[in-house]
BAKEVEX-431372 format. One record per atom (N, C-alpha, C, O, CB): z, x, y; atom name; residue number from 1. Coordinates in steps of 0.001 Angstrom, whole numbers, m for minus. Each point is the difference from the previous one (the first is absolute). Glycine has a CB too. Example, Ala and Ser with C-alpha at 12.3 -4.5 7.8 and 13.67 -1.06 7.14 Angstrom:
BEGIN
<site c3="7800" c1="13190" c2="m5690" site="N" pos="1"/>
<site c3="0" c1="m890" c2="1190" site="CA" pos="1"/>
<site c3="0" c1="900" c2="1200" site="C" pos="1"/>
<site c3="665" c1="1036" c2="m19" site="O" pos="1"/>
<site c3="581" c1="m2928" c2="m1154" site="CB" pos="1"/>
<site c3="m1966" c1="1542" c2="2223" site="N" pos="2"/>
<site c3="60" c1="820" c2="1190" site="CA" pos="2"/>
<site c3="730" c1="m770" c2="1090" site="C" pos="2"/>
<site c3="169" c1="509" c2="1108" site="O" pos="2"/>
<site c3="m2314" c1="675" c2="m1736" site="CB" pos="2"/>
END
This chain:
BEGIN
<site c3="15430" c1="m57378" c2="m32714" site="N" pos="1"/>
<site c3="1153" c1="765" c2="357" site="CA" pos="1"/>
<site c3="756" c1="416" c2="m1249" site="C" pos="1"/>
<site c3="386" c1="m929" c2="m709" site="O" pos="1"/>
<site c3="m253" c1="m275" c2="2893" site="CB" pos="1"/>
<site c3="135" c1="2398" c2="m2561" site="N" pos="2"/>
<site c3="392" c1="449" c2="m783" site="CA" pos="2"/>
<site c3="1753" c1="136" c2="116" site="C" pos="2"/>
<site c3="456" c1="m2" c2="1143" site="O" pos="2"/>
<site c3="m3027" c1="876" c2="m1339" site="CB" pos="2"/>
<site c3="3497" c1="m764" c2="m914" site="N" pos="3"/>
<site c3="1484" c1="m639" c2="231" site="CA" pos="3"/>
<site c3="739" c1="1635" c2="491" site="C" pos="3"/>
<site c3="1192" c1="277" c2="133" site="O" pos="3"/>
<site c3="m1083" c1="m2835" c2="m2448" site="CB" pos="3"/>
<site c3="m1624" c1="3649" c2="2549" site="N" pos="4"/>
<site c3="929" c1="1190" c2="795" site="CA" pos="4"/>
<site c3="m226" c1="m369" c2="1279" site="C" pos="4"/>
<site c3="747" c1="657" c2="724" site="O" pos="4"/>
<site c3="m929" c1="1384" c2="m2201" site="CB" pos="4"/>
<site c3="m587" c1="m2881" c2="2180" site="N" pos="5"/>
<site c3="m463" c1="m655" c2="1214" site="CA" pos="5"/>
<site c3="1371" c1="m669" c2="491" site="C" pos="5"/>
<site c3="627" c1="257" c2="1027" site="O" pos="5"/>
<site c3="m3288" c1="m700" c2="m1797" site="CB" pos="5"/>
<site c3="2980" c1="m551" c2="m307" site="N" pos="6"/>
<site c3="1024" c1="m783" c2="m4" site="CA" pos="6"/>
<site c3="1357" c1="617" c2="490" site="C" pos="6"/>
<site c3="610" c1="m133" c2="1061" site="O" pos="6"/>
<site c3="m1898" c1="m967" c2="m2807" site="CB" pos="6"/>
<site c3="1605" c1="1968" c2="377" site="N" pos="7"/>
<site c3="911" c1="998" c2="730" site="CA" pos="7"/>
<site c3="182" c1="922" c2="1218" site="C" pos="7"/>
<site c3="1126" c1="298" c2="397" site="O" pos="7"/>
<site c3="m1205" c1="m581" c2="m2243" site="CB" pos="7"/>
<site c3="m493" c1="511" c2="2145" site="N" pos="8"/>
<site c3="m491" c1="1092" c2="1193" site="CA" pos="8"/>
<site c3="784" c1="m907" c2="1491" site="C" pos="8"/>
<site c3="923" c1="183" c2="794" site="O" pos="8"/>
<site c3="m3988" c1="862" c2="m2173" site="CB" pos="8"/>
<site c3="1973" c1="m2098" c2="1083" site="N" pos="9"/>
<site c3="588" c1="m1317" c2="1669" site="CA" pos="9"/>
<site c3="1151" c1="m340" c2="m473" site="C" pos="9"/>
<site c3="907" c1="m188" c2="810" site="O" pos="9"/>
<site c3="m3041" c1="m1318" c2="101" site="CB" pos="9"/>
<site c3="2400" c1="1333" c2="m2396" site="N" pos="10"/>
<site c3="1719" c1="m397" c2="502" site="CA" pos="10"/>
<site c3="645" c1="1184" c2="25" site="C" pos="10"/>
<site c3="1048" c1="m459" c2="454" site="O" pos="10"/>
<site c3="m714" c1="m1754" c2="m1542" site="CB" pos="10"/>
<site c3="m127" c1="3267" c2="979" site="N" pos="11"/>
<site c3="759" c1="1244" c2="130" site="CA" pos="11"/>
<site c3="m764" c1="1" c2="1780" site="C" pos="11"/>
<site c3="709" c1="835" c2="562" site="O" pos="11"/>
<site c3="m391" c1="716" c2="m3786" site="CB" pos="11"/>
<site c3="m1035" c1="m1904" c2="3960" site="N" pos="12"/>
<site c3="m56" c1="123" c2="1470" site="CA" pos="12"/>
<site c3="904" c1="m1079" c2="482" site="C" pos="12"/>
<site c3="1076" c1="44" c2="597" site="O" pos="12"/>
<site c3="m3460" c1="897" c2="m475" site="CB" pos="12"/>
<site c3="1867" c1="m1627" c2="m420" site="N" pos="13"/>
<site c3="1189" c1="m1031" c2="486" site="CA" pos="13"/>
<site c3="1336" c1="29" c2="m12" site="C" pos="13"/>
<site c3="890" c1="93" c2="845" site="O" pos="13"/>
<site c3="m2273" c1="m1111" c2="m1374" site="CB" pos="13"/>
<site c3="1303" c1="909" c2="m744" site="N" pos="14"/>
<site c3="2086" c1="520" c2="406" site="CA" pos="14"/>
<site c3="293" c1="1138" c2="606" site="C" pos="14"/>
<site c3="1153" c1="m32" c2="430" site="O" pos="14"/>
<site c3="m334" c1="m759" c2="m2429" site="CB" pos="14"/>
<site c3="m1474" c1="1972" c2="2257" site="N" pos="15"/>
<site c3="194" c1="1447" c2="716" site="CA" pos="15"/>
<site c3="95" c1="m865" c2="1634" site="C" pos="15"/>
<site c3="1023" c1="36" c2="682" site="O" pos="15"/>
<site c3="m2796" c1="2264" c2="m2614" site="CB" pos="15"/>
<site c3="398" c1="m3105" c2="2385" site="N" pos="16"/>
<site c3="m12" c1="m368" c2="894" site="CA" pos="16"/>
<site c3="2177" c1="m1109" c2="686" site="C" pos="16"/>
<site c3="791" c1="150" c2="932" site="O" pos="16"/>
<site c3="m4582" c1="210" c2="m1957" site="CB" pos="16"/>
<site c3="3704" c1="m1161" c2="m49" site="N" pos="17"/>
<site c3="814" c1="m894" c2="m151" site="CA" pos="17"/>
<site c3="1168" c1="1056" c2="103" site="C" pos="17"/>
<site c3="811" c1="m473" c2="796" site="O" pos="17"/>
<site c3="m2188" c1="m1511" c2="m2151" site="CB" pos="17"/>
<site c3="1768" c1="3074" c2="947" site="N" pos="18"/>
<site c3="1294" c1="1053" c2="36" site="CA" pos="18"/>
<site c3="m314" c1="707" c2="1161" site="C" pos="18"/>
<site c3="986" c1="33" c2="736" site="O" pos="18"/>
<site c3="m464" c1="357" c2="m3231" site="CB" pos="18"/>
<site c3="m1287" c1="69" c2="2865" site="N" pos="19"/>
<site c3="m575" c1="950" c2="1155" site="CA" pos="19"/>
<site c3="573" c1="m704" c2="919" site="C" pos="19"/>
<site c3="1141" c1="285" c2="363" site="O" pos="19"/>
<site c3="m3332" c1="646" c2="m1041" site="CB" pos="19"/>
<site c3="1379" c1="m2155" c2="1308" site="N" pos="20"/>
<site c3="254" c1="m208" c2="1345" site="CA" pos="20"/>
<site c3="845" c1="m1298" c2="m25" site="C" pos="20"/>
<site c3="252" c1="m653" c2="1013" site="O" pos="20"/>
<site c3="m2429" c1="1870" c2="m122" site="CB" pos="20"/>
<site c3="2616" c1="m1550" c2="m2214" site="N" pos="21"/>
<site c3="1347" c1="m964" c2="339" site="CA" pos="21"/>
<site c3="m730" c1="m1419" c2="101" site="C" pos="21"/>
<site c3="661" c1="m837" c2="615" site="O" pos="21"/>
<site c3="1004" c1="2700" c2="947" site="CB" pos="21"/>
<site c3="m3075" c1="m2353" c2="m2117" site="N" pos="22"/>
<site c3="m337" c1="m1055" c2="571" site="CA" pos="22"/>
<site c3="m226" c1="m860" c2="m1363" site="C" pos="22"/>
<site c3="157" c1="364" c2="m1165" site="O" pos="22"/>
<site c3="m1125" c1="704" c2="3560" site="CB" pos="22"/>
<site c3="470" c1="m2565" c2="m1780" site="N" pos="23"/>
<site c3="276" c1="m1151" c2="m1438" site="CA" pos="23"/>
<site c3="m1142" c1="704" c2="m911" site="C" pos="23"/>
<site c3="m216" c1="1183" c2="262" site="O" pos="23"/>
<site c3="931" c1="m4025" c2="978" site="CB" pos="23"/>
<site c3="m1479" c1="2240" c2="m2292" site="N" pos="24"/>
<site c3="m863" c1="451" c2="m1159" site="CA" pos="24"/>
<site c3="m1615" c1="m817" c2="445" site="C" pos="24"/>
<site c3="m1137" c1="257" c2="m395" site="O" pos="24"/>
<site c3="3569" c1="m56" c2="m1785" site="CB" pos="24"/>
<site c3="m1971" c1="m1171" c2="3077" site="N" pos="25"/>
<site c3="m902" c1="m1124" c2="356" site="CA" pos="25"/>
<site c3="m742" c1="1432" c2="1192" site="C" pos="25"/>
<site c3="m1211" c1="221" c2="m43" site="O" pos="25"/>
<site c3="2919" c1="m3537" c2="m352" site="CB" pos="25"/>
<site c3="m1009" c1="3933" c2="1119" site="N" pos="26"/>
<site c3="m399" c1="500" c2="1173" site="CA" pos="26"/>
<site c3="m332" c1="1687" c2="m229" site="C" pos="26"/>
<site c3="m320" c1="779" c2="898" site="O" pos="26"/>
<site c3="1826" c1="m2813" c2="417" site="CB" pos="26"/>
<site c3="m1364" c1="2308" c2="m2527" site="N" pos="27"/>
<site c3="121" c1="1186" c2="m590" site="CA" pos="27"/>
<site c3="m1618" c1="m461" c2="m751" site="C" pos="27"/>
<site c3="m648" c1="963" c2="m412" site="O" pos="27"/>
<site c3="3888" c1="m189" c2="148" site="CB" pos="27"/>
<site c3="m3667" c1="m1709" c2="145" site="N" pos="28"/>
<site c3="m1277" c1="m225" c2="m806" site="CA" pos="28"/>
<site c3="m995" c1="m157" c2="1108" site="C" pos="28"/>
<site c3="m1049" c1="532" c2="363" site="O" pos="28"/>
<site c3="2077" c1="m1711" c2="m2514" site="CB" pos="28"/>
<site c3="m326" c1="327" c2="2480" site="N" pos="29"/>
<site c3="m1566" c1="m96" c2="2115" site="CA" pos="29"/>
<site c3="249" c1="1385" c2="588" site="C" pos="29"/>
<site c3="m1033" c1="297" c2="601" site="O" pos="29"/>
<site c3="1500" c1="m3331" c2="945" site="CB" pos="29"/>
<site c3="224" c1="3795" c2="m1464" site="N" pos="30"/>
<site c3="m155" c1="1661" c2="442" site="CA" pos="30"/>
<site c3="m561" c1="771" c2="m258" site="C" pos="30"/>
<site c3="m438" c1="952" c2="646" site="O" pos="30"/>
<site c3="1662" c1="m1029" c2="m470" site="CB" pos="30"/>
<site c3="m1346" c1="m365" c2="m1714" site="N" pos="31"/>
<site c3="m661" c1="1181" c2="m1086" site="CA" pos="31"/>
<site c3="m1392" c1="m456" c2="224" site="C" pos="31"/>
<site c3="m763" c1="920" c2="294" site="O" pos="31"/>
<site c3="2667" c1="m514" c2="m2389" site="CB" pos="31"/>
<site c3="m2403" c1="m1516" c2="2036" site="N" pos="32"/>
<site c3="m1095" c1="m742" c2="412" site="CA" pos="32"/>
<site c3="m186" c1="320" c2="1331" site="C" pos="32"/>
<site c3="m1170" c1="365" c2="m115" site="O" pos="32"/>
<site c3="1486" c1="m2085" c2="m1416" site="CB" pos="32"/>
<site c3="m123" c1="1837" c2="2462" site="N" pos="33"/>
<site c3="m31" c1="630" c2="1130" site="CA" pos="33"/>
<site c3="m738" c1="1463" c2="172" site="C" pos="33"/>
<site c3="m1063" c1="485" c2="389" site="O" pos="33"/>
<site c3="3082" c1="m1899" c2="m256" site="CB" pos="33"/>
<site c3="m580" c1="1842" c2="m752" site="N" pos="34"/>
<site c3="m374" c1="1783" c2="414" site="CA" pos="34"/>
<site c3="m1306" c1="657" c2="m1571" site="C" pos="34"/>
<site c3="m297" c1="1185" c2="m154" site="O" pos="34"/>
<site c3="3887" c1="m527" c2="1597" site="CB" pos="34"/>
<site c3="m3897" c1="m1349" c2="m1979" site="N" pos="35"/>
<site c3="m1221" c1="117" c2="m1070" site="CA" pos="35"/>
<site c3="m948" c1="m845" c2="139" site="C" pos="35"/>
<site c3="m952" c1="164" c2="m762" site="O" pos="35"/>
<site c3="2237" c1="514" c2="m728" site="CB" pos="35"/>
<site c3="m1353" c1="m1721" c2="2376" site="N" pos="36"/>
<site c3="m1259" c1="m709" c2="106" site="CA" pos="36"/>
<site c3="m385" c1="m632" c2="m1548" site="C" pos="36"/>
<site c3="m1060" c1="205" c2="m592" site="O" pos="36"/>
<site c3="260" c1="1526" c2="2732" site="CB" pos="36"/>
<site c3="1800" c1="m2447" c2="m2570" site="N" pos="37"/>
<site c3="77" c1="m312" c2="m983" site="CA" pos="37"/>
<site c3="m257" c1="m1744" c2="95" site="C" pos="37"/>
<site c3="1108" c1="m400" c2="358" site="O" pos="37"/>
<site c3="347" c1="2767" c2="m937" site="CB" pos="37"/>
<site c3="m2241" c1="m3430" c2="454" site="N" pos="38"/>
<site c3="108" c1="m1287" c2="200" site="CA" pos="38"/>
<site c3="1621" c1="m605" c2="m1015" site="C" pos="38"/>
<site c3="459" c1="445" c2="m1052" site="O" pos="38"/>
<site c3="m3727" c1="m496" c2="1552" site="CB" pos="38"/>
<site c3="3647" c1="m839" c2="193" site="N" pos="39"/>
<site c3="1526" c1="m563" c2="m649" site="CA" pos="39"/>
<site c3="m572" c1="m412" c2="m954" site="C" pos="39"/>
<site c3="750" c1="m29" c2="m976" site="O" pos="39"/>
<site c3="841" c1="m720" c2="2631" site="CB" pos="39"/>
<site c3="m2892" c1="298" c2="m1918" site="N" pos="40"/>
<site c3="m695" c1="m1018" c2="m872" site="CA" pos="40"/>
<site c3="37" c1="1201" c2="m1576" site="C" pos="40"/>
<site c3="380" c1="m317" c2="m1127" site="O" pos="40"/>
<site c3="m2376" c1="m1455" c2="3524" site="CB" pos="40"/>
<site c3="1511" c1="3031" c2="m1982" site="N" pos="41"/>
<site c3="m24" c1="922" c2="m784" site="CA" pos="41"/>
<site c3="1180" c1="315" c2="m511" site="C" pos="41"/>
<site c3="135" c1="59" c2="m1222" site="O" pos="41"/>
<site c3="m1836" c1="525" c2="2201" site="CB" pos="41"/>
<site c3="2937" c1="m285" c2="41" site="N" pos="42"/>
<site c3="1574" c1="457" c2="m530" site="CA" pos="42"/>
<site c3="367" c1="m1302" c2="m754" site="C" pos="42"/>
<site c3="676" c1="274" c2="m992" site="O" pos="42"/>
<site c3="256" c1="1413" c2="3144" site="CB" pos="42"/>
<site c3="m1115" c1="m2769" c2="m2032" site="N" pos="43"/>
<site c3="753" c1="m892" c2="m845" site="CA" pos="43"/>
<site c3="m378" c1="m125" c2="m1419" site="C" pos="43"/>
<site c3="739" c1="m711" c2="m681" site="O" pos="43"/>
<site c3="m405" c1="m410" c2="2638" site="CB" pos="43"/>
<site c3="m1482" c1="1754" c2="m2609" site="N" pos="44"/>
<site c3="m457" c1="73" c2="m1226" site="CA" pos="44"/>
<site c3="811" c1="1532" c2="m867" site="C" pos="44"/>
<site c3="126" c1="340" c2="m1176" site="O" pos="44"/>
<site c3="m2693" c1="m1848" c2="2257" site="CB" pos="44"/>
<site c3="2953" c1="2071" c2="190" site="N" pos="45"/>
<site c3="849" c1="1104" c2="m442" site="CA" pos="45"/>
<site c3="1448" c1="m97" c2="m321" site="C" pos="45"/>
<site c3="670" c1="727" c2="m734" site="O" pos="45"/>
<site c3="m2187" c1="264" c2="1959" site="CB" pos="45"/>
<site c3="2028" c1="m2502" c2="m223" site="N" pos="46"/>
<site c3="1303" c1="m242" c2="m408" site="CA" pos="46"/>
<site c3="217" c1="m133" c2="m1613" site="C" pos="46"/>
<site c3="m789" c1="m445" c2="m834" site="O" pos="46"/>
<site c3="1000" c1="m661" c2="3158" site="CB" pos="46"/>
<site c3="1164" c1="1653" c2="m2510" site="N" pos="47"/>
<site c3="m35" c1="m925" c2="m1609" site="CA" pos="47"/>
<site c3="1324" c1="567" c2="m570" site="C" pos="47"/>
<site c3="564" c1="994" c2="457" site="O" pos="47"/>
<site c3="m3464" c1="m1140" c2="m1195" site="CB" pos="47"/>
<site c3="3244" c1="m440" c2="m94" site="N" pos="48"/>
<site c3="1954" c1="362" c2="m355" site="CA" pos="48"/>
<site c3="1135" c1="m5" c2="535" site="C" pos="48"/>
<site c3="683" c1="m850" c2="572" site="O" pos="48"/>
<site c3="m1434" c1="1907" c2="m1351" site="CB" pos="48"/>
<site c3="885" c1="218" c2="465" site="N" pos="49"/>
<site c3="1866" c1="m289" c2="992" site="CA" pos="49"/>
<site c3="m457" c1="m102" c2="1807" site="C" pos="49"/>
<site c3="761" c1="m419" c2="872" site="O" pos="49"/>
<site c3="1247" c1="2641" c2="m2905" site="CB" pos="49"/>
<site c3="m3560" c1="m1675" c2="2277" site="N" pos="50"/>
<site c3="m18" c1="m31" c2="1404" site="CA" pos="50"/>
<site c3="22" c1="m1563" c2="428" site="C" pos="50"/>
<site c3="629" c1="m494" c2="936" site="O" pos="50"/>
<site c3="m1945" c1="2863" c2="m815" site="CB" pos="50"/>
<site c3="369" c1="m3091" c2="m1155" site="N" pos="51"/>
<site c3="m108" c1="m1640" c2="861" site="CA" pos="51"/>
<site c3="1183" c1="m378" c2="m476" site="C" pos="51"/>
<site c3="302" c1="m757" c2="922" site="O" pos="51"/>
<site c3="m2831" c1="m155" c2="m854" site="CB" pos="51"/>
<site c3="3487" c1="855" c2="m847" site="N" pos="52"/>
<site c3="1229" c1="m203" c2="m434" site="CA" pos="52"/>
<site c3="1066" c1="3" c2="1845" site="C" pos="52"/>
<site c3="603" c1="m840" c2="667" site="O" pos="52"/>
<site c3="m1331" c1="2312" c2="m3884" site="CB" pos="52"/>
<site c3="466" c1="m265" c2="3306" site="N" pos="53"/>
<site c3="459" c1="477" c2="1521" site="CA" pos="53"/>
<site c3="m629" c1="m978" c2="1243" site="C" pos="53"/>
<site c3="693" c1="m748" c2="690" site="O" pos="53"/>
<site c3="m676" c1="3415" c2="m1653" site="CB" pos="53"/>
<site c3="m819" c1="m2571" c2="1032" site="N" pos="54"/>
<site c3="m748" c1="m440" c2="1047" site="CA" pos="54"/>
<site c3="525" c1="m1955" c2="9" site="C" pos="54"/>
<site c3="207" c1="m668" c2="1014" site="O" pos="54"/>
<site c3="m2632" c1="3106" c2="m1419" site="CB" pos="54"/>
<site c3="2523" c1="m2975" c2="m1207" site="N" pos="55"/>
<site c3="m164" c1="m1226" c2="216" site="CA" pos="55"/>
<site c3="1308" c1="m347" c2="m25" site="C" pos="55"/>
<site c3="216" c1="m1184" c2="m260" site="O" pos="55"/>
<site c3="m2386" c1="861" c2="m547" site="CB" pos="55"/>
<site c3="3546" c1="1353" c2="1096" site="N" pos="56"/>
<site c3="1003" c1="m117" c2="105" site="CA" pos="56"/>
<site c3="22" c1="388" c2="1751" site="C" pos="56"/>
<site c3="732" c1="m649" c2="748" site="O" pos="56"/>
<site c3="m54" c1="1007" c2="m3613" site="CB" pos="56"/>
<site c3="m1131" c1="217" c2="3134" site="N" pos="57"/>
<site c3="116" c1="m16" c2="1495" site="CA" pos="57"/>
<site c3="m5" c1="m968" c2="554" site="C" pos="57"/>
<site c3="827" c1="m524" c2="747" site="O" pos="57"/>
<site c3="m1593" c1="2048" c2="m686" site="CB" pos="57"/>
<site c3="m853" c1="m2020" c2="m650" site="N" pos="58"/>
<site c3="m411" c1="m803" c2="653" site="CA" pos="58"/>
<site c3="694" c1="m1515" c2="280" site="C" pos="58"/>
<site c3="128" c1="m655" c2="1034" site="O" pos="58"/>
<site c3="m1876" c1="2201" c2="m1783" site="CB" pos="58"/>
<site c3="2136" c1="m1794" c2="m648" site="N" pos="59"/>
<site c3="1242" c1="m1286" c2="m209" site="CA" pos="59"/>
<site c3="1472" c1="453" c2="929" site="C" pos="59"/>
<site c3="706" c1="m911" c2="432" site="O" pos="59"/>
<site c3="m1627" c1="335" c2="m3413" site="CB" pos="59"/>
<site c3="1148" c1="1441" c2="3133" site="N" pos="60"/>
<site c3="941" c1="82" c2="1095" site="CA" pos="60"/>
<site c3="m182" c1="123" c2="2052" site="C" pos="60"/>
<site c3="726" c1="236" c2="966" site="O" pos="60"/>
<site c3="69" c1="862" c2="m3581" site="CB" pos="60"/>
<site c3="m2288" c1="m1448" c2="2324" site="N" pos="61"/>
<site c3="m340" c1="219" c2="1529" site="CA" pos="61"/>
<site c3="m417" c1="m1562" c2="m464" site="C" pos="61"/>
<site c3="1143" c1="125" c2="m440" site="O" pos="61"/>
<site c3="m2025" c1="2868" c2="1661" site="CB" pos="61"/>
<site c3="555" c1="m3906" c2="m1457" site="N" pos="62"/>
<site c3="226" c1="m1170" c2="m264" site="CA" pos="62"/>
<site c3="m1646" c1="m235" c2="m55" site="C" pos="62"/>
<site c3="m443" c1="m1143" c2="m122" site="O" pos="62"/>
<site c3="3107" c1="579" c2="1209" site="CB" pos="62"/>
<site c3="m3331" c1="1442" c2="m1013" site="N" pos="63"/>
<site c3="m1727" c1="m70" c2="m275" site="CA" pos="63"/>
<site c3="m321" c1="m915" c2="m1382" site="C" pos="63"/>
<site c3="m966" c1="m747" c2="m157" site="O" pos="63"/>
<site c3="570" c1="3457" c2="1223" site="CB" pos="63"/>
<site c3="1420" c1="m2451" c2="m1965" site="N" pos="64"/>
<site c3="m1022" c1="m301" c2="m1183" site="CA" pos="64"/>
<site c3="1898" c1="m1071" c2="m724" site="C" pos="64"/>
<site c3="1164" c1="383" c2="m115" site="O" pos="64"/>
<site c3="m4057" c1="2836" c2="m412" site="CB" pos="64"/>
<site c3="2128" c1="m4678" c2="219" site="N" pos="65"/>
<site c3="1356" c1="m506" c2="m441" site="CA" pos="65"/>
<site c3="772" c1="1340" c2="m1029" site="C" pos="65"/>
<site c3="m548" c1="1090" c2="m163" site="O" pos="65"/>
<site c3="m519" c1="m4057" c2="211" site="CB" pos="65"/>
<site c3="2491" c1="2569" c2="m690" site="N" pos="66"/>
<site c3="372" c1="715" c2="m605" site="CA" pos="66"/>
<site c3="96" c1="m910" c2="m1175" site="C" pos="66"/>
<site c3="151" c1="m1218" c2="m92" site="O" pos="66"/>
<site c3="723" c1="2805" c2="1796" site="CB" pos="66"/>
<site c3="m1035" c1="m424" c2="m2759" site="N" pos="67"/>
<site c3="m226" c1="m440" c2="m1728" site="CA" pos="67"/>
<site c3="1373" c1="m441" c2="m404" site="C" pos="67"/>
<site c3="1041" c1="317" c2="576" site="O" pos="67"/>
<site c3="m2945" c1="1550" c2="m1346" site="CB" pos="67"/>
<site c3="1781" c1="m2693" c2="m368" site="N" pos="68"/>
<site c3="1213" c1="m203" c2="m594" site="CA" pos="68"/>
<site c3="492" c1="646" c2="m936" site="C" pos="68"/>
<site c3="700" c1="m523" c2="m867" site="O" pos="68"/>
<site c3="m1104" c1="m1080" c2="1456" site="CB" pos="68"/>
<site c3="64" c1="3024" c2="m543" site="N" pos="69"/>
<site c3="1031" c1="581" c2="m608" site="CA" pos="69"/>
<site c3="1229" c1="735" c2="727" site="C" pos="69"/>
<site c3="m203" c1="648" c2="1026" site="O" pos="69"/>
<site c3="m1611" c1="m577" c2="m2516" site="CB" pos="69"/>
<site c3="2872" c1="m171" c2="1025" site="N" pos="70"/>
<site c3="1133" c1="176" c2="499" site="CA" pos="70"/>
<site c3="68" c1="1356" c2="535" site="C" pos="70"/>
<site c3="m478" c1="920" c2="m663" site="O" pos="70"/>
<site c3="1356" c1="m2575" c2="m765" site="CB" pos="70"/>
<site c3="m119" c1="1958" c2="3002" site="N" pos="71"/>
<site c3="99" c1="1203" c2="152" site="CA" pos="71"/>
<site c3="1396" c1="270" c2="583" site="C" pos="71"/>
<site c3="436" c1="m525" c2="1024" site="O" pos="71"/>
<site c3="m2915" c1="702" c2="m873" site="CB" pos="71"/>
<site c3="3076" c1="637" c2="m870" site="N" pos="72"/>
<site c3="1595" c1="395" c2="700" site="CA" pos="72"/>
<site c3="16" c1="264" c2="1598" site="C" pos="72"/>
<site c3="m980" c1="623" c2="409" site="O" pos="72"/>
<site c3="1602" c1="673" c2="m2716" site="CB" pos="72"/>
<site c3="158" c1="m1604" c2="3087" site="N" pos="73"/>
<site c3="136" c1="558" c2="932" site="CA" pos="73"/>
<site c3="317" c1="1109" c2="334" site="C" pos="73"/>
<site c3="914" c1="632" c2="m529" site="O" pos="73"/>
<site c3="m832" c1="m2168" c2="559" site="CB" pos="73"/>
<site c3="m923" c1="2013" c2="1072" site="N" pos="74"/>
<site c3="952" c1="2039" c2="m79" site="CA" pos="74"/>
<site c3="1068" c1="79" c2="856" site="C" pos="74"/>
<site c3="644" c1="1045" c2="89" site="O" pos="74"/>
<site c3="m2770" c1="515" c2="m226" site="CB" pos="74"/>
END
C-alpha cells in the first residue's frame, strides 16, 4: 500500500465522518461495506491523525481503557 493509498481512505473517512454525522469507528465499517473492502485490509490503511481519532473515540465509548496522558475536558 502505497502512502497515496493511505491518504486517499483517510480523506474518505473523514468526508464519510462530516457527511453523515457518524463516529470514525462506523465511518471505517461503511467504507468497508460500501467497497467490499475486508476491515482486516482497512486497518493496515489506518495510520496518524486518523488512528489518533479513532483511538480517542474509542477511549471515550469505553472500548479501549484510556491512556495516561492527560486530557482537558471540553
Amino acid at each position: 500500500m502505497t502512502p497515496e493509498d493511505i491518504q486517499k481512505f483517510s480523506l474518505e473517512i473523514e468526508e464519510l465522518v462530516y457527511m453523515k454525522d457518524i463516529p470514525y469507528i462506523d465511518a471505517v465499517v461503511m467504507y468497508c461495506e460500501q467497497t467490499g473492502f475486508e476491515i482486516e485490509t482497512a486497518a493496515k490503511l489506518v495510520s496518524g491523525v486518523l488512528k489518533s481519532k479513532i483511538k480517542l473515540e474509542a477511549e471515550e465509548l469505553h472500548f479501549l481503557k484510556k491512556s495516561n496522558t492527560s486530557q482537558l475536558p471540553l
